[in-house]
N, C-alpha and C positions, 0 to 999 in steps of 0.2 A: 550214728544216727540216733538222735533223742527226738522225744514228742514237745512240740512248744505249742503255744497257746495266747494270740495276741488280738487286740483291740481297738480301733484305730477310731475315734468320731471325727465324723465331719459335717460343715454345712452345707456339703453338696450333698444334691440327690443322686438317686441311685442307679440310673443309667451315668451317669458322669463317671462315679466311683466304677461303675465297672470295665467303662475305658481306658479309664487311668490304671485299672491297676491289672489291664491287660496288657497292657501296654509296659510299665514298669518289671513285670512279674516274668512274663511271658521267655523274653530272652536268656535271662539269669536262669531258669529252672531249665530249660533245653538244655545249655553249655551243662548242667549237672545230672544232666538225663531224665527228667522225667517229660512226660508227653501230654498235651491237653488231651482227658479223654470225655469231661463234660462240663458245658455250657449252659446257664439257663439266663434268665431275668434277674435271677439273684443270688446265684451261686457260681462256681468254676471250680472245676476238681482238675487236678494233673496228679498223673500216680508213674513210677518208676518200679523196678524189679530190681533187686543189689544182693550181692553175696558179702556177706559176714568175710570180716580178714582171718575169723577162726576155722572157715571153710578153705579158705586158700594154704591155708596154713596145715592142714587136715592132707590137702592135696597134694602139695610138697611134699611133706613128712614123709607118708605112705604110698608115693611115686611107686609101680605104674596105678596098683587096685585105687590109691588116693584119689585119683582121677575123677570117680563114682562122685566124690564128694562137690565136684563143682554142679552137680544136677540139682543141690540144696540152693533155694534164692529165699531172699526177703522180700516184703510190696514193703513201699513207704506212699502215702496217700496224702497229698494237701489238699485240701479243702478253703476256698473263700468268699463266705456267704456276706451279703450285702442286706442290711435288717434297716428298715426306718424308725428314726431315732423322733419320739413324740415330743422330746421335751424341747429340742432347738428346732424340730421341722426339718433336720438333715440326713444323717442316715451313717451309721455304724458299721465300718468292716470289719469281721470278725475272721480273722485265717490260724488255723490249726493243721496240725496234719507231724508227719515225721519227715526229721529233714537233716542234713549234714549241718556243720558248725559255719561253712562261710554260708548257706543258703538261710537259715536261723537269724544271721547278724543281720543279711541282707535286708530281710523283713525286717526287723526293727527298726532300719535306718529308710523304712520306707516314708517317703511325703506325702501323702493324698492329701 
């Protein structure tokens, strides 16, 4: 899991953008576990819980007390806030958040 940080302008406004990229986003982060847990006008959070491979690895090792060690989780949180863009009159998605390597590529290769 790394933090990425992307930028997307477009000439649509911002209920449009936030269909499309409910729509595009929505299935891909499920199949990787995270969950929508908020919605606004101009924003969509989905956040997931994951255990580090140094945890499972912890847990094997030191089979049965190791076991303790799968109680350790991580949050990884994305965030995708929808901002109006003055200078074309369209409107800017901005998504952030932490995310594995195929969900990361995914967003880059997003259309809006």
């Amino acid at each position: 899991m790394k933090y990425f940080d992307l930028e997307f302008e477009t000439p649509k406004q911002q209920q449009e953008v936030l269909r499309e990229a409910l729509a595009a986003c929505t299935g891909q982060l499920a199949a990787n576990g995270y969950m929508l847990t908020s919605q606004s006008e101009v924003a969509i959070t989905y956040h997931r819980k994951y255990r580090h491979w140094g945890v499972i690895l912890l847990a094997v090792l030191f089979f049965p007390i190791g076991l303790l060690a799968l109680l350790i989780t991580d949050d990884a949180t994305i965030t995708a806030t929808i901002e109006p863009d003055d200078d074309s009159g369209g409107s800017v998605l901005i998504i952030n958040g932490k995310a594995p390597k195929n969900v990361r590529k995914g967003f880059e290769e997003l259309r809006i």
